[in-house]
Phi, psi and omega in degrees: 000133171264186182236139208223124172302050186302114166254145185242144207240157172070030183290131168298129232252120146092007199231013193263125185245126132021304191279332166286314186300331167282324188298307168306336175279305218301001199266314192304288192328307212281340200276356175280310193292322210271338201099007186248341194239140174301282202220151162226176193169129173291164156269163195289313214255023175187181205253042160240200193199141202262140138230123161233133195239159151233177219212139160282305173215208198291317186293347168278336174301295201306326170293312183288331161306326186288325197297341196283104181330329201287333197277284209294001191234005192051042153296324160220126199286339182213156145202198204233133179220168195221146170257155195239132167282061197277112185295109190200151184349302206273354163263000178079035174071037195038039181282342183264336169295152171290332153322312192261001168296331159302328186272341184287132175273137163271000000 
């Protein structure tokens, strides 16, 4: 499976009611109950907020991201996903990929 970054944007500032705030964690719970999800969070130092699933591709982060209350009530108006490179022991911090060999100056 791969790992794909959603960040979500635009929030409507001041409009989070208790009952969206619940649809959104029971949305968390299943994809957690389910294997798709790492991590979710607002950041501290601004008004968006991180999921990273895991996903066979993009198009299933976008389905399960649209499914998401935070998405379908507009609380938050955009977002943005990404596939995650995952850098770790067992790839060698990706010194053997081609990306990043591409990026190396010799």
């Amino acid at each position: 499976m791969s790992k794909f970054v959603v960040i979500l944007k635009d929030k409507r500032n001041g409009e989070l009611d208790s009952k969206l705030l619940g649809r959104h964690i029971d949305h968390l719970r299943q994809l957690n109950q389910a294997g798709q999800l790492m991590i979710a969070g607002p950041f501290k130092n601004n008004d968006h907020a991180m999921i990273i699933l895991n996903c066979d591709d993009i198009d299933e982060a976008i389905a399960l991201t649209e499914k998401d209350p935070f998405i379908t009530e507009k609380y938050y108006h955009t977002y943005d996903i990404n596939e995650l490179i995952v850098a770790n022991e067992e790839n060698n911090w990706l010194m053997d990929n081609p990306q990043t060999k591409g990026n190396l100056i010799h």
